[in-house]
C-alpha positions as CSV (number, residue, x, y, z in Angstrom):
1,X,2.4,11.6,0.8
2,X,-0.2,8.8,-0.6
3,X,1.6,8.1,-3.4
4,X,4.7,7.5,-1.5
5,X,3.1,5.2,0.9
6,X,1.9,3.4,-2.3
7,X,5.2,3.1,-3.6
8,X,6.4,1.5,-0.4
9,X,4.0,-0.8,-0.1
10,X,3.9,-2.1,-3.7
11,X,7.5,-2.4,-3.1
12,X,7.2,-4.1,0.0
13,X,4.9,-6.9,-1.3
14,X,6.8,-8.0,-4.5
15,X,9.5,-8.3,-2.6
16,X,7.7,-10.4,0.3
17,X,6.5,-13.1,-1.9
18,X,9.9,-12.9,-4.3
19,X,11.8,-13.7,-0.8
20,X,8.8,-16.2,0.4
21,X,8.7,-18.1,-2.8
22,X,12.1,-18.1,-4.5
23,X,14.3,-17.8,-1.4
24,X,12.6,-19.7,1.4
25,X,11.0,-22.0,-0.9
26,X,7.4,-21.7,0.7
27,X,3.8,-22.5,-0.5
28,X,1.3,-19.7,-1.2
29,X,-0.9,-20.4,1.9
30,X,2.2,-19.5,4.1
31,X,2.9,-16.6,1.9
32,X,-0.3,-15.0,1.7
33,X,-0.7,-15.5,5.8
34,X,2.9,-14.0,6.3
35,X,1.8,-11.0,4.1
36,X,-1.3,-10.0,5.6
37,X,1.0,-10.2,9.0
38,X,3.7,-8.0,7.8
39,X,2.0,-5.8,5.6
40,X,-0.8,-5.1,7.6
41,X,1.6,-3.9,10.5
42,X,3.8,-1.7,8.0
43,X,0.9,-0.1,6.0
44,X,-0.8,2.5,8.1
45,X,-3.7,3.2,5.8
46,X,-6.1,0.3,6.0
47,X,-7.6,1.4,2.7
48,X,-4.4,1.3,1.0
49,X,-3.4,-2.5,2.4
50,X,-6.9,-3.3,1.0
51,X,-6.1,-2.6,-2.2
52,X,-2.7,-3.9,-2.8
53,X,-3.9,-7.0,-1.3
54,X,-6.9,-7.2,-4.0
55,X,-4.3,-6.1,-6.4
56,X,-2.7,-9.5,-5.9
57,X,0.3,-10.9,-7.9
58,X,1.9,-12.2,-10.9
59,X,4.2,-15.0,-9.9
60,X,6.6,-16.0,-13.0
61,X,8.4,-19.7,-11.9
62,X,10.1,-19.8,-15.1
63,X,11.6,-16.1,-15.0
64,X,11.2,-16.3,-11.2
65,X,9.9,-13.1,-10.9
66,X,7.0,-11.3,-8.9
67,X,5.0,-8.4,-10.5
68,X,2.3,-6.1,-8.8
69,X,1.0,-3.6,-11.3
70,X,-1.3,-0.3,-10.3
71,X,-2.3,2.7,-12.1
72,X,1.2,4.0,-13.5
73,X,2.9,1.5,-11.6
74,X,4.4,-1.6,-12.7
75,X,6.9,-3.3,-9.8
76,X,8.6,-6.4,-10.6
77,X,11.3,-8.1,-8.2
78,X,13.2,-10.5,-9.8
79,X,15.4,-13.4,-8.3
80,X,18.6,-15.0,-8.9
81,X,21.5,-16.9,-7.1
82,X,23.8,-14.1,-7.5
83,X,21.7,-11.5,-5.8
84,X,18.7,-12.7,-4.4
85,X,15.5,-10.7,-4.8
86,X,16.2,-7.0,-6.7
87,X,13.9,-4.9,-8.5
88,X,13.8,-4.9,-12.0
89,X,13.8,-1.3,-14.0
């Protein structure tokens, strides 16, 4: 189902650049490369991949939090020491 797939890969990306940013600590030029790498090979609609990556990101430094919103979707993956990188409801 599309809106699954959506789901997934809105999942998928906040939680890519929550890892790539607040975990490992890199710069946006490796993040964004390692994305298209990932994502690209996970998504299986090429249409869909499109748009999340136009979709970008919010990054929040100060909350350290990533958030992708899309139609009825808002995804936010948040991190801390204690659990890493978890989705915020």
């Amino acid at each position: 189902m599309k809106s699954d797939e959506t789901l997934i890969g809105l999942n998928a990306s906040a939680k890519h650049y929550c890892v790539c940013f607040f975990i490992s600590e890199m710069k946006s030029d490796y993040c964004d490369e390692a994305y298209d790498r990932i994502i690209s090979a996970s998504v299986s609609d090429d249409e869909l991949f499109n748009q999340i990556k136009l979709l970008g990101y919010i990054k929040d430094e100060e909350k350290k939090e990533i958030s992708i919103e899309y139609g009825e979707y808002n995804i936010v993956s948040v991190f801390t020491e204690e659990t890493g990188c978890y989705f915020k409801k």
